[in-house]
C-alpha positions in Angstrom: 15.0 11.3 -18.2 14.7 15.2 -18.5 10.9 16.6 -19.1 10.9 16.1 -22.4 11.0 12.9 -22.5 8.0 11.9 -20.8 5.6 12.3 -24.3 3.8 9.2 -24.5 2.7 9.4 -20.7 1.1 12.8 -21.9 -1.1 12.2 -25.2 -4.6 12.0 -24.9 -6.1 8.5 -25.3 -9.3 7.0 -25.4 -11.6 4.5 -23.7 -14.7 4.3 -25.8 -15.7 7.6 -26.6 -14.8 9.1 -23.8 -11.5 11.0 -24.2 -8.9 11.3 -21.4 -6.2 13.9 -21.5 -2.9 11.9 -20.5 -2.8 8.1 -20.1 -2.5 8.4 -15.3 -5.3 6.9 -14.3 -6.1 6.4 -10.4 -6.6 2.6 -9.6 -9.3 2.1 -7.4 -8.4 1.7 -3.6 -11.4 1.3 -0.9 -11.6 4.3 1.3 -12.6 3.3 4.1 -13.7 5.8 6.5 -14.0 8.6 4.1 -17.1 6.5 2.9 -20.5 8.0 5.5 -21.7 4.7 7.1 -24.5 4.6 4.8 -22.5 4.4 1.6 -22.5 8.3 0.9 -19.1 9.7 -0.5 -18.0 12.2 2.4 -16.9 15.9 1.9 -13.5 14.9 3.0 -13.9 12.0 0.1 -14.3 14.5 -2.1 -11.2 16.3 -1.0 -9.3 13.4 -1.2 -10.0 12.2 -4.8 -10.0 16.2 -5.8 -6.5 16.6 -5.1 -5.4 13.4 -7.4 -7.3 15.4 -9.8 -6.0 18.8 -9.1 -2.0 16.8 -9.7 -2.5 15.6 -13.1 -4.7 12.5 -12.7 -6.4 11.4 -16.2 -9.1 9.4 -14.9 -9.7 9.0 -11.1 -11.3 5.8 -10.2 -13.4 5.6 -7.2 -12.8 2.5 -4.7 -15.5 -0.1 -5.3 -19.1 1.1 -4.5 -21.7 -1.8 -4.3 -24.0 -2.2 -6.7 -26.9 -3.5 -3.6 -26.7 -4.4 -0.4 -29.7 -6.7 -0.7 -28.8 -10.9 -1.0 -25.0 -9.9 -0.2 -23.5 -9.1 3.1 -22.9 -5.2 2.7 -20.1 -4.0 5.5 -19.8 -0.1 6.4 -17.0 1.3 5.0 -17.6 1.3 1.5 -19.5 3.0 -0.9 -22.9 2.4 -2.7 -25.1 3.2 -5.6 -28.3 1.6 -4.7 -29.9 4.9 -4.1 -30.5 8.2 -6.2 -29.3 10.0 -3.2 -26.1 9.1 -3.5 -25.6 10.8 -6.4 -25.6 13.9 -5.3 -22.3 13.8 -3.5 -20.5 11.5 -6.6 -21.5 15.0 -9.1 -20.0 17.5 -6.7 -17.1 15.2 -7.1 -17.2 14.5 -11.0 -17.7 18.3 -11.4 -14.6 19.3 -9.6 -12.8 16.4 -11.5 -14.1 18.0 -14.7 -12.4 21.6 -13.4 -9.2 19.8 -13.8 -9.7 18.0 -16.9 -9.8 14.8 -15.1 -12.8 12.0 -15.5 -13.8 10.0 -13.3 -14.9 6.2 -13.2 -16.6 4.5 -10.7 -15.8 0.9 -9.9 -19.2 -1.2 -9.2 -18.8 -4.6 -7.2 -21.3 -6.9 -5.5 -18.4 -7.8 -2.8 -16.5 -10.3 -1.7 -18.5 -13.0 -1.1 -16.2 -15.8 0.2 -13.5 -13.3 0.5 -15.1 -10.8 2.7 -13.5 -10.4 6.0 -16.4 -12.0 8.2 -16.5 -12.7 11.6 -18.5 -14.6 13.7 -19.3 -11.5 15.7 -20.8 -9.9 12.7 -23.6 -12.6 12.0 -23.6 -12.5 8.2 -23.8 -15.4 6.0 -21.3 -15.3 3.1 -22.1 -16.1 -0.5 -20.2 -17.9 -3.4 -21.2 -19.3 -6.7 -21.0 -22.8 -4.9 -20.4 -23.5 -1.0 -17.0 -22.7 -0.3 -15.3 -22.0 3.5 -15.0 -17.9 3.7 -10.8 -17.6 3.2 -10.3 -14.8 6.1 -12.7 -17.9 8.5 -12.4 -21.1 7.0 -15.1 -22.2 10.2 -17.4 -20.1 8.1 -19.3 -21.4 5.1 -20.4 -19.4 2.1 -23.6 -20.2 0.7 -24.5 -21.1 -2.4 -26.7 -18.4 -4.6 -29.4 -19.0 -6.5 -30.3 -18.5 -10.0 -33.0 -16.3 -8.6 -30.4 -14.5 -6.7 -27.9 -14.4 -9.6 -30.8 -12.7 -11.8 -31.4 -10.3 -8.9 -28.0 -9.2 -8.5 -27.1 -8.8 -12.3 -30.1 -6.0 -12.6 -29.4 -4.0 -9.7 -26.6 -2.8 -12.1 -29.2 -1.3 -14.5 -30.6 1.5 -11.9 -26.5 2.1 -10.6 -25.5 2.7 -14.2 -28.1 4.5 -15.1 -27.8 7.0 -11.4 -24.1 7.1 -12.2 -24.9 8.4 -15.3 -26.9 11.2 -14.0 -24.5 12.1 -11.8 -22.0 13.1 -14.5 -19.7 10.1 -13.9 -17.7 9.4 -16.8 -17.4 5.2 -16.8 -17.8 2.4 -14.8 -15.3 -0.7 -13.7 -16.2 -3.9 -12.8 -14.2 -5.2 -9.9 -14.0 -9.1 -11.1 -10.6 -9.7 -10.0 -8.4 -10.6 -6.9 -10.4 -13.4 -6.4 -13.9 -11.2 -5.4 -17.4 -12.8 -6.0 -17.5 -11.8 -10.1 -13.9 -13.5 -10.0 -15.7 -16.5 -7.8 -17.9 -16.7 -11.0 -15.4 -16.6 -13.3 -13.1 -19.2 -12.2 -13.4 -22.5 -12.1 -11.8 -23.3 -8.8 -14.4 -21.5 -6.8 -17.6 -22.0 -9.4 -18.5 -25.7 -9.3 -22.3 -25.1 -10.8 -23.6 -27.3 -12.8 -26.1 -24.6 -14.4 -26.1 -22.2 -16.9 -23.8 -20.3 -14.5 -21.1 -22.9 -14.4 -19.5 -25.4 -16.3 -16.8 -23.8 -19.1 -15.8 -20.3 -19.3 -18.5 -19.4 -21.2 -20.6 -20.7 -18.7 -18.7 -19.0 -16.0 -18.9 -15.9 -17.3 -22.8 -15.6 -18.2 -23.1 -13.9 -14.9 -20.6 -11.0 -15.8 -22.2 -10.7 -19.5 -26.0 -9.9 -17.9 -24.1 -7.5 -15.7 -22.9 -5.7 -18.7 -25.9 -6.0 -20.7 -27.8 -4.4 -17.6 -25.3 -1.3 -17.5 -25.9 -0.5 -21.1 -29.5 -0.5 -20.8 -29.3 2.1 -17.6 -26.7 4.1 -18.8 -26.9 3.7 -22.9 -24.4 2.0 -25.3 -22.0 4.4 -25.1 -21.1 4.6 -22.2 -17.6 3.4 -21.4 -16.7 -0.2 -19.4 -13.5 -1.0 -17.9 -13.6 -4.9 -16.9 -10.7 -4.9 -14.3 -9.6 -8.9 -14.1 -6.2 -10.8 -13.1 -4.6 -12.8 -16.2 -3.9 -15.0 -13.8 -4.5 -15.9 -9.9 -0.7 -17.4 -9.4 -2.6 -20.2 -7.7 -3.0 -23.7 -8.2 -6.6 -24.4 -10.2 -6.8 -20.8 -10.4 -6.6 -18.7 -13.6 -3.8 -19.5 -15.6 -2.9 -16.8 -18.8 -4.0 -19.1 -21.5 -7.6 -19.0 -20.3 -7.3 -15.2 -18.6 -6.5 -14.5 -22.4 -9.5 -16.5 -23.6 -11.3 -15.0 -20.8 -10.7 -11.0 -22.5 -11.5 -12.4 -25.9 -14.8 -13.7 -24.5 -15.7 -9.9 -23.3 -13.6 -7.9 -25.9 -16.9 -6.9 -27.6 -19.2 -6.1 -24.8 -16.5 -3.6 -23.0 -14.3 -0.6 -23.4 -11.2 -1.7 -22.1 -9.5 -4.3 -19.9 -7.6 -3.3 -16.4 -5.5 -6.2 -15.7 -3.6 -7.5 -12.9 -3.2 -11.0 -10.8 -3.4 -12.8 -8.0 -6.4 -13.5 -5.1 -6.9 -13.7 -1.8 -4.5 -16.9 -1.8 -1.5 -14.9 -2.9 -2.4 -11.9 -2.1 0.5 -10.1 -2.6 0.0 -10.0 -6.4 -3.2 -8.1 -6.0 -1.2 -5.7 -3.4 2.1 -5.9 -4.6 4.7 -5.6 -1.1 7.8 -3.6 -0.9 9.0 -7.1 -2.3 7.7 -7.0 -5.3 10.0 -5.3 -7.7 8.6 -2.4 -9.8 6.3 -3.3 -12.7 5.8 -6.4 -11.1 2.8 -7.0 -13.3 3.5 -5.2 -15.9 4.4 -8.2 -18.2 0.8 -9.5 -17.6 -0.8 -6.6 -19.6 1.8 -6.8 -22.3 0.3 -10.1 -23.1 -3.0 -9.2 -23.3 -2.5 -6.0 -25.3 -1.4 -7.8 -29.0 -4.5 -10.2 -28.2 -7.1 -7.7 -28.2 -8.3 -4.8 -29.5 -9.5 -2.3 -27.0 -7.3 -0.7 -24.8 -5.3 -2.3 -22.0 -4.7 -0.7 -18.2 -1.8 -1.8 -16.7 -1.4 -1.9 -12.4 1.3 -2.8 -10.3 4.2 -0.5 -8.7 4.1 1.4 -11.5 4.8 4.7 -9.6 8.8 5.2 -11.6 8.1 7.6 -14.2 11.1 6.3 -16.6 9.1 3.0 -16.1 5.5 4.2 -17.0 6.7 6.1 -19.7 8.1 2.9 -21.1 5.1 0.7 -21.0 3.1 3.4 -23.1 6.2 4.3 -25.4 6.7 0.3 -26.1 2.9 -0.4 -26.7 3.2 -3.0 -24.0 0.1 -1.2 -22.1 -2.0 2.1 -23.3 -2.9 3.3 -19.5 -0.9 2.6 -16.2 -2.5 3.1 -13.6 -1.3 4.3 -10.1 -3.0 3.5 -6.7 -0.7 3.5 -3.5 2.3 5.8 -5.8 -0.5 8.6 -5.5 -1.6 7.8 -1.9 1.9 8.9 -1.3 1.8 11.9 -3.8 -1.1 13.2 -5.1 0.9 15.5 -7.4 2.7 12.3 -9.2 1.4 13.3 -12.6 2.2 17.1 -12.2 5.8 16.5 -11.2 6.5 14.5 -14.0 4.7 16.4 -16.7 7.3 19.3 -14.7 10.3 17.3 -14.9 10.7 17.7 -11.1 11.2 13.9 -10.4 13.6 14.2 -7.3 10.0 16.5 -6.0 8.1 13.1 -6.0 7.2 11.6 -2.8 7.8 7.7 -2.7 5.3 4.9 -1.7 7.1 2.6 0.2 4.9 -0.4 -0.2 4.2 -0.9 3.2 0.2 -1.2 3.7 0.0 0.1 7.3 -1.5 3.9 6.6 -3.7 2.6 3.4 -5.1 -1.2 4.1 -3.9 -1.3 7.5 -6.0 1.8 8.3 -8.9 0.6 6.5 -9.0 -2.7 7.6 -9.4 -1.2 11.0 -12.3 0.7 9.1 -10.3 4.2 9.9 -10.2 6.5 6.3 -7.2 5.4 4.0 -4.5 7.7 4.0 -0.8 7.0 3.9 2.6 5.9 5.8 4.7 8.8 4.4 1.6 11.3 3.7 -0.2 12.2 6.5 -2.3 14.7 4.5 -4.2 11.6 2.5 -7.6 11.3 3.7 -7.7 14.8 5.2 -6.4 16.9 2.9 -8.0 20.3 3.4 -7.2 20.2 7.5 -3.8 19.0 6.8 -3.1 21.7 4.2 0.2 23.4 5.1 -0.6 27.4 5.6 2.4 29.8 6.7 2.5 30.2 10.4 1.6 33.7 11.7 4.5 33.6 14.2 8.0 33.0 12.7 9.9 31.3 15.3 13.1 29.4 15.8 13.1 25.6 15.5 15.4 23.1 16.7 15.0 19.5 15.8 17.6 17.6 18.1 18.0 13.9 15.7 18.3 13.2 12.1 16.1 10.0 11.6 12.9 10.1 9.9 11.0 11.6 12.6 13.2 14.7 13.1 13.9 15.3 8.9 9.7 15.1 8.5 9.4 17.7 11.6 12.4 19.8 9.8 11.0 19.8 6.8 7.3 21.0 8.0 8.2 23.5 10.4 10.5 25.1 7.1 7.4 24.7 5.3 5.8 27.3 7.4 8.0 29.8 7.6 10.1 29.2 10.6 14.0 29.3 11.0 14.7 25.4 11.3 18.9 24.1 12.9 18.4 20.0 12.7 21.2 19.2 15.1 22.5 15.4 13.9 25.5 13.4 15.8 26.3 11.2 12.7 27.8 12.6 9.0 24.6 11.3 7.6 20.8 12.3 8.1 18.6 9.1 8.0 18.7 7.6 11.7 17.8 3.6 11.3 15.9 4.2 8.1 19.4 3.9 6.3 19.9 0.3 7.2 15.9 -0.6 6.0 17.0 0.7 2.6 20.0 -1.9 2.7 18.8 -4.7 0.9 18.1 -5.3 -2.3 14.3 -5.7 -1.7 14.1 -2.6 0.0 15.1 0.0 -2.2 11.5 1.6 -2.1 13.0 2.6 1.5 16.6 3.7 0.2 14.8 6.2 -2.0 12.3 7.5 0.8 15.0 8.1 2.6 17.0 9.7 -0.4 13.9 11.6 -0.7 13.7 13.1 2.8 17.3 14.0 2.5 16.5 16.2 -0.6 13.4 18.2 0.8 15.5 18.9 4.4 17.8 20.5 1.7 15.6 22.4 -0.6 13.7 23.6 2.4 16.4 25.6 3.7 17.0 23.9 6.8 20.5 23.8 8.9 22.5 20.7 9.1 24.8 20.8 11.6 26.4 17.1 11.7 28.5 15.8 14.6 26.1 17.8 17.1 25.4 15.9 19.9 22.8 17.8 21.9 23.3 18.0 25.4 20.9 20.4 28.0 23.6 22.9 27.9 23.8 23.5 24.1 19.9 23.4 23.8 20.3 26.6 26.6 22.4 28.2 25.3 20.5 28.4 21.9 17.5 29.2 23.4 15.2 28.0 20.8 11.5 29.0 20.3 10.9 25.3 19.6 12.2 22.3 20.4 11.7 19.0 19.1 13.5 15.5 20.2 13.9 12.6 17.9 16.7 11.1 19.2 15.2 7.6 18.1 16.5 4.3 19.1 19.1 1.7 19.4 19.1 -1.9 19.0 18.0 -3.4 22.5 20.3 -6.9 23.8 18.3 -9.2 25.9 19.3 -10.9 28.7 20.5 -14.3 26.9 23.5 -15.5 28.6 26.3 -15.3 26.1 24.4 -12.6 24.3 27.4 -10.0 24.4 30.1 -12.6 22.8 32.1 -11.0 20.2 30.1 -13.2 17.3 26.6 -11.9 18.7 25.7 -8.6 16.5 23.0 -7.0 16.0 20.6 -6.7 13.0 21.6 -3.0 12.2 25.4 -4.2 12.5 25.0 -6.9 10.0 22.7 -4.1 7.6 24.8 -1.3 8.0 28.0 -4.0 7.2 29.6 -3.2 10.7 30.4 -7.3 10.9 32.0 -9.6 8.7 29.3 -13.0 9.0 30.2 -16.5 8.5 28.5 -19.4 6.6 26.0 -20.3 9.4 23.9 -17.7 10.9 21.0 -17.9 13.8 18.7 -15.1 13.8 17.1 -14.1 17.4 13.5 -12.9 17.0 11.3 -13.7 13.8 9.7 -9.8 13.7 9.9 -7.9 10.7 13.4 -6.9 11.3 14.8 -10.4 11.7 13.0 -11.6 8.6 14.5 -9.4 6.4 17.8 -9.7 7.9 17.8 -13.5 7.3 16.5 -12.9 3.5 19.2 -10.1 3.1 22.0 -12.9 4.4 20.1 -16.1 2.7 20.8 -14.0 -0.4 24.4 -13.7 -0.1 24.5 -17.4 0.3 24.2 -17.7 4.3 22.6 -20.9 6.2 19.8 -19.2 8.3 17.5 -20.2 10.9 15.3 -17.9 12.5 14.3 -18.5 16.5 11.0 -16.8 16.8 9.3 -17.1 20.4 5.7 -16.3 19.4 3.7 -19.4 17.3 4.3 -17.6 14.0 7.3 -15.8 12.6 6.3 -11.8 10.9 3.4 -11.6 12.5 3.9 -7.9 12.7 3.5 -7.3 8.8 0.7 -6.4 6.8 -1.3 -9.3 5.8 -0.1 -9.4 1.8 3.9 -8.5 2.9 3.5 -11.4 5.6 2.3 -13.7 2.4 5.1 -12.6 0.2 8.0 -12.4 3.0 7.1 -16.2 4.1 7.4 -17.4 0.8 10.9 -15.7 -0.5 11.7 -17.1 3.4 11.3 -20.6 2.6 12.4 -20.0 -1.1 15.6 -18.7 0.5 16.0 -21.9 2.9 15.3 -20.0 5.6 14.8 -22.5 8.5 11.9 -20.8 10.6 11.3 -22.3 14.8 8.7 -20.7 15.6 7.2 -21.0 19.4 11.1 -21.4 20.7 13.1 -19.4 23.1 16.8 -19.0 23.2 18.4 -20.2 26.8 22.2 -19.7 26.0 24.8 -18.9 23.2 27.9 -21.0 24.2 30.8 -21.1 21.8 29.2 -21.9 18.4 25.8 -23.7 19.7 22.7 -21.8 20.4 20.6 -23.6 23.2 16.4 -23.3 22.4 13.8 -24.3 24.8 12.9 -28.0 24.2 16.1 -29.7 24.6 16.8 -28.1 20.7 20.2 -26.6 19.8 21.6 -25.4 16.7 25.2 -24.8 15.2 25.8 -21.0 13.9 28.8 -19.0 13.3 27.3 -15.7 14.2 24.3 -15.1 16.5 21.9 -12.1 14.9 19.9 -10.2 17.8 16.7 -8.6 16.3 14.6 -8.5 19.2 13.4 -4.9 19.0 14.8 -1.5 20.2 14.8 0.9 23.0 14.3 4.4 23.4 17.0 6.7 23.2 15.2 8.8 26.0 18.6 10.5 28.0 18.1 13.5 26.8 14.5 13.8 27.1 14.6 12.7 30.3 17.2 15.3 31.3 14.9 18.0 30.1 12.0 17.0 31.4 10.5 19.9 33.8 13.5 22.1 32.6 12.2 23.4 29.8 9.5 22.8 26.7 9.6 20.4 23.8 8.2 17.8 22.0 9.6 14.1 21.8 8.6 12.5 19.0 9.6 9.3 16.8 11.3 6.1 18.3 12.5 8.4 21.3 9.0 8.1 22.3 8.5 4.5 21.7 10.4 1.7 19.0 7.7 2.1 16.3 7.0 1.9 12.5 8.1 4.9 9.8 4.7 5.8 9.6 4.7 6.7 13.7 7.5 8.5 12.6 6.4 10.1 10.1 2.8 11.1 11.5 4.2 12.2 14.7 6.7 14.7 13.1 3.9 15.7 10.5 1.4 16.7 13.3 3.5 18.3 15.7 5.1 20.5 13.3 1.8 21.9 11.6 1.1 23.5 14.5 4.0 25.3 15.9 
């Protein structure tokens, strides 16, 4: 599509009264980190959601600020709105929002209640509509609250509205989806009361009307609602669409509009749609709400493919998208677009390690492929003051993001690369089918080592003479890494290959594979060849196979696993490959044609360790040690900036 024809993305719409210039808005994403341990918004917060608004952003939604942390187990890491003091920070933010032309909407929750990630350690005491084990500690039992409780909780929303309102915050959301304790309320699977909170929907949804009814007395009837809600959980006794329909119609009159998307806690990866989920994964979800009813409808869910976005709003099938992870990865997602520069836009790979995975951990959300997220003014490129010469020795992901920077900044920038391609092993993650979020990141990196001027010089294999005689300022090593062959007896039979030979379609594979190690490599291998028909079976030593993937990817990789027929053995250790049988501890043994290694890699390291105490540089990447494509990423990011 050419720049043109992204109109519809670019009208104005509407939410109530309040009037938004293009129809982007930023889903709401906790923050972790950038939240001040007593629920202030930090500066750097402010930075953060000040640069979606500075590339194009119509409506910036905050991640969910709690409404009290009074009757509900509050943990640090999130914001609040219990306090007129926090108000202060949230104006400095919708004022710079307002510079922009963006708004901004803050998303109020009271928490998780069974779904909060409790620990023993952490001596809370969870609460649910009903009792109900907590999902992340089943050992753990949420209590049930009262109607005192319920009463409590629905007018702490009154004094958050009405400080919100103060503040110069454009709207509010309510975060009753994903399975959350407004979602516990909601559905019948979780609320078992037999009061005027429970019984039928209507029932079930008393407890989300006073909430509304206590926003528009703080904040005034015109002041604009989102309701964000799944259609449906994808779970059994969960919400199904006919009654996530019913559900909308229930509330159509007592909010603004509906942000809708699926799934809970139980399927997770609906809520937090994997790089398995293909694009617009949820997209039909809204286009069945938005005939139905007659306010507008947000739709979520890998939506970051402009030709796709555009769609949804062209076709009527949604009258917002909204964009959360897409503009983790690029902030300037709306700006590019509106530009026509679409090979300019920076992919989200779905991944989850540098936002969830961070924030989980209770670090600040940023990103796998933009190290800038989260700390945006420090990692602001500037031109360096000294130009110097750069050599980046390695053409995977680690060396290409170092390139890239260093050109950024001014400097004179040789990439030397052994292969005819740039890419390293990010090429063979791209392969399949439900990877192509990683075939156009690495497309992507491939452009910007072009447009920033840097010098390819293929079939360079750097040795410590050619570095001399070039005699660069600065020298970086990403040499990465190569598939690593344990000691299996048998292992180095011609049908034994490797994971990266069966991806990068070095091998011809027969009818019946084994696969040697059930990490995140060999489980995607054995999809890729369970797709093409193959009889898989994965050997995995520890007691669970992709242990090594983000909780909601683990959820959706298991399940296209065992829809696949992937045979998983999991606490099993391979002894010998003899012939066509491969020997497992416990007396097992199984028939295969070929024998898949995906045990890990090694460290290309021969060239760094020839240079070491010869002369200065920088390893970075797998060369260092076998990592992820954020460790890549990140490391050639942060040693580049400062050269």
């Amino acid at each position: 599509m050419t720049k043109a024809t992204y109109m519809k993305l670019f009208q104005p719409g509407y939410i109530g009264k309040l009037k938004i210039k293009n129809r982007i808005t930023m889903a709401p994403m906790g923050i972790g980190a950038l939240a001040e341990p007593d629920g202030r918004l930090s500066e750097r917060g402010i930075d953060y959601y000040a640069a979606r608004a500075r590339g194009g952003v119509g409506l910036i939604t905050t991640g969910a600020t709690w409404s009290t942390r009074n009757i509900v187990p509050y943990r640090p890491g999130y914001l609040m709105a219990d306090d007129v003091t926090y108000g202060g920070r949230l104006n400095e933010l919708a004022e710079i929002a307002h510079d922009f032309g963006a708004k901004v909407c803050v998303q109020l929750t009271l928490g998780g209640g069974r779904v909060g990630p409790y620990t023993a350690l952490e001596n809370v005491k969870a609460v649910a509509p009903s009792p109900l084990p907590c999902s992340w500690n089943p050992e753990m039992m949420a209590r049930e609250l009262t109607r005192d409780e319920i009463r409590e909780l629905a007018k702490t929303f009154k004094f958050c509205a009405a400080m919100l309102k103060r503040a110069g915050i454009d709207a509010v959301e309510l975060h009753a989806h994903e399975g959350v304790l407004l979602d516990q309320f909601q559905t019948a699977l979780w609320n078992r009361r037999t009061d005027e909170y429970g019984g039928d929907l209507q029932g079930r949804l008393r407890f989300a009307r006073e909430i509304i009814e206590n926003i528009r007395e703080g904040a005034g009837s015109d002041f604009p609602i989102i309701y964000r809600f799944g259609l449906t959980h994808y779970l059994e006794g969960g919400r199904q669409v006919e009654e996530g329909i019913e559900l909308a119609k229930s509330l159509e009159n007592l909010v603004d509009a509906f942000h809708v998307d699926a799934g809970s806690y139980e399927t997770w990866y609906w809520s937090h749609p994997p790089t398995t989920l293909p694009p617009g994964c949820m997209a039909d979800l809204a286009a069945m709400l938005k005939p139905k009813v007659k306010i507008p409808v947000i739709s979520v869910g890998k939506l970051g493919y402009p030709a796709l976005a555009e769609q949804l709003v062209a076709e009527g099938k949604a009258d917002f998208i909204a964009l959360g992870r897409a503009l983790l990865a690029d902030p300037e997602w709306p700006n590019k677009v509106k530009d026509g520069r679409l090979s300019d836009i920076r992919p989200c790979v779905g991944c989850h390690e540098g936002c969830f995975g961070r924030t989980r951990d209770r670090k600040y959300i940023s990103c796998a492929v933009n190290p800038a997220t989260g700390i945006e003014k420090e990692f602001s490129l500037k031109p360096a003051p000294k130009k110097k010469s750069v050599l980046v020795v390695g053409g995977g992901p680690a060396g290409m993001q170092a390139a890239c920077v260093a050109a950024a900044r001014g400097h004179k920038v040789t990439l030397w690369e052994k292969n005819d391609v740039l890419g390293g092993n990010l090429i063979y993650a791209g392969v399949p089918d439900f990877k192509d979020d990683y075939k156009q990141f690495t497309e992507y990196l491939n452009r910007q080592v072009k447009e920033m001027g840097v010098a390819v010089e293929f079939g360079r294999k750097a040795t410590s003479a050619s570095i001399k005689s070039m005699d660069p300022d600065v020298l970086f090593i990403a040499t990465g890494a190569s598939p690593l062959i344990p000691d299996i007896p048998g292992a180095k039979q011609e049908r034994v290959v490797t994971a990266i030979d069966v991806l990068g379609g070095r091998r011809e594979i027969g009818a019946e594979v084994a696969i040697v190690g059930g990490g995140l490599i060999g489980c995607e291998t054995a999809l890729y060849l369970a797709r093409k028909g193959k009889s898989v079976t994965i050997v995995e030593m520890l007691p669970e196979a992709a242990l090594d993937l983000h909780k909601a990817n683990r959820m959706h990789m298991l399940k296209l696993l065992a829809e696949a027929g992937v045979r998983i053995l999991c606490s099993a250790r391979v002894l010998q490959i003899q012939d066509n049988k491969v020997f497992i501890s416990g007396g097992k043994e199984i028939t295969s044609d070929n024998v898949v290694l995906a045990v890990g890699l090694k460290a290309d390291r021969k060239l760094a360790d020839e240079l070491e105490g010869k002369r200065e540089f920088q390893a970075i990447g797998d060369c260092v040690e076998p990592r992820r494509l954020m460790n890549a990423i990140w490391e050639g990011f942060r040693a580049a900036r400062l050269v």
